[in-house]
N, C-alpha and C positions, 0 to 999 in steps of 0.2 A: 504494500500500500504506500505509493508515493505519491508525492503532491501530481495533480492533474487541472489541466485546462482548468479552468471554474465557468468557462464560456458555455461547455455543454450540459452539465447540469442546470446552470442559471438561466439561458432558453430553453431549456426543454420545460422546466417548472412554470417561469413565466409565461410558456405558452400553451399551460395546463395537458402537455401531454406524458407528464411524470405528474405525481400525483406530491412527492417529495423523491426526495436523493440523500443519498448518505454516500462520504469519500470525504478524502483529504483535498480540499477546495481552497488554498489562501485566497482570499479576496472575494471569495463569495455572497458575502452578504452585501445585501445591494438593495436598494427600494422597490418594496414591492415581497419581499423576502423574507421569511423569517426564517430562524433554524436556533439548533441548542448543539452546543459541544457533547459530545459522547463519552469521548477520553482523550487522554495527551501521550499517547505514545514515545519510546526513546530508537533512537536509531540503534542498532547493530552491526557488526561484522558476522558473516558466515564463512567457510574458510574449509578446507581438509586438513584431520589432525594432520595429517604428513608435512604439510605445506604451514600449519600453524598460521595464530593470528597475530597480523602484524603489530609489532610492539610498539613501533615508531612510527613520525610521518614519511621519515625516509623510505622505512621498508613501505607500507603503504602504496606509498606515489611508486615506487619499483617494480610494482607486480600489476598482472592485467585485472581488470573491471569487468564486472556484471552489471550493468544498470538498470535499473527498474523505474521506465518512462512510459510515459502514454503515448508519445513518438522519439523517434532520435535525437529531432531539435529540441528535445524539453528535458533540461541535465537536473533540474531541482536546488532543491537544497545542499545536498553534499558537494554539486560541483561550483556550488552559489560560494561553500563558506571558503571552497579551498583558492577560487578565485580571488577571492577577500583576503586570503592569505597571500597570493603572487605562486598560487600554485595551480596545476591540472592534474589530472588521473586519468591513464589511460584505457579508454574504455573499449572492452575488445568483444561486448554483445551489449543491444539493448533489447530487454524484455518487455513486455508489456501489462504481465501480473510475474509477481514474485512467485509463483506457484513452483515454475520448472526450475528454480536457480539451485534448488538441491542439487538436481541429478547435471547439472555444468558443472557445479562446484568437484563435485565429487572427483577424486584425481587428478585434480589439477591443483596450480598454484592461484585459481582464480579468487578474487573474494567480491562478495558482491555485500550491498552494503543497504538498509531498509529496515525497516518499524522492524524491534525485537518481535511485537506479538506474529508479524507475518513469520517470520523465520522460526519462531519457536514452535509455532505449530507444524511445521513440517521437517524439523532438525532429524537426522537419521541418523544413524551408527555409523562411526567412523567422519561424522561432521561436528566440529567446532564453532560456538558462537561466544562471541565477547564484545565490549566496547570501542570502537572505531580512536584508533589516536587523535583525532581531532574534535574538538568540541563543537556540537551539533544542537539546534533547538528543538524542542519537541515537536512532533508532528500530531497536529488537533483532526480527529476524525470529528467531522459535524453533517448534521443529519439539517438540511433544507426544505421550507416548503413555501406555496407562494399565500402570503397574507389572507388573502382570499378562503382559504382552506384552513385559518386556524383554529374556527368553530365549529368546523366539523367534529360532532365526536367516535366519529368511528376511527378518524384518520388522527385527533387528539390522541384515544387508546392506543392505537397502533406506536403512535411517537413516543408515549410515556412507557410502551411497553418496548420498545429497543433503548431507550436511554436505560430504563433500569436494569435490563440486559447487559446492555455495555458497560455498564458503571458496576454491577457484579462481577464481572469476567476479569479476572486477574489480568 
């Protein structure tokens, strides 16, 4: 789960053919909108124990990239902070959901780098997860919907019953 467009979620709502949306959307909210935070997720490294996680920015920035984008041109926040540093990563796949980044990791020296909770749920044997050497902001999963639709109470229930969902979910 990494940052994505907020353009497609925020027309599709606005033009009542989502009903709401949930994802990690910065700048989403916008008039016309309403939404509630879910949780604040922390980034991660995933890695092969063989190839271990990097300790440093050096090792880090040395090794190839998994990135997890909603297209190629959209590098996020990892490649946001490390630019801000006067750094890049080289990134030698980009995905589109973190789902398959297990099985690329696996036997290589790749690390691909995204929300702990996406990566913990699919961690397998003989895969490593730890803290990325670089300081990273949280990532806000929020649940959107268009103003219009916030006295509905079916679609109310639905919303209080994923935030308290999300908000149980370790």
């Amino acid at each position: 789960m990494c940052s994505q467009s907020s353009a497609v979620p925020r027309q599709a709502v606005l033009r009542f053919t989502h009903q709401r949306s949930v994802g990690v959307y910065p700048g989403v909210r916008d008039e016309g909108l309403r939404s509630s935070d879910l949780f604040i997720d922390q980034f991660a490294c995933l890695a092969d124990e063989a190839a271990g996680l990097p300790a440093t920015l050096e090792d880090y920035l040395s090794r190839p990239h998994v990135a997890v984008a909603a297209s190629p041109d959209d590098r996020g926040e990892v490649d946001a902070a490390l630019k801000a540093l006067g750094h890049a990563r080289r990134v030698t796949f980009t995905l589109p959901h973190w789902s398959v980044a297990p099985r690329i990791v696996r036997g290589t020296d790749f690390i691909v780098t995204a929300a702990r909770r996406s990566l913990e749920a699919r961690r397998e044997d003989g895969l490593t997860l730890g803290a990325p050497p670089i300081d990273l902001a949280g990532i806000s999963l929020v649940q959107v919907w268009h103003d219009r639709r916030d006295h509905d109470h079916g679609l109310r229930w639905l919303r209080n019953e994923i935030e308290t969902e999300a908000q149980a979910t370790p």
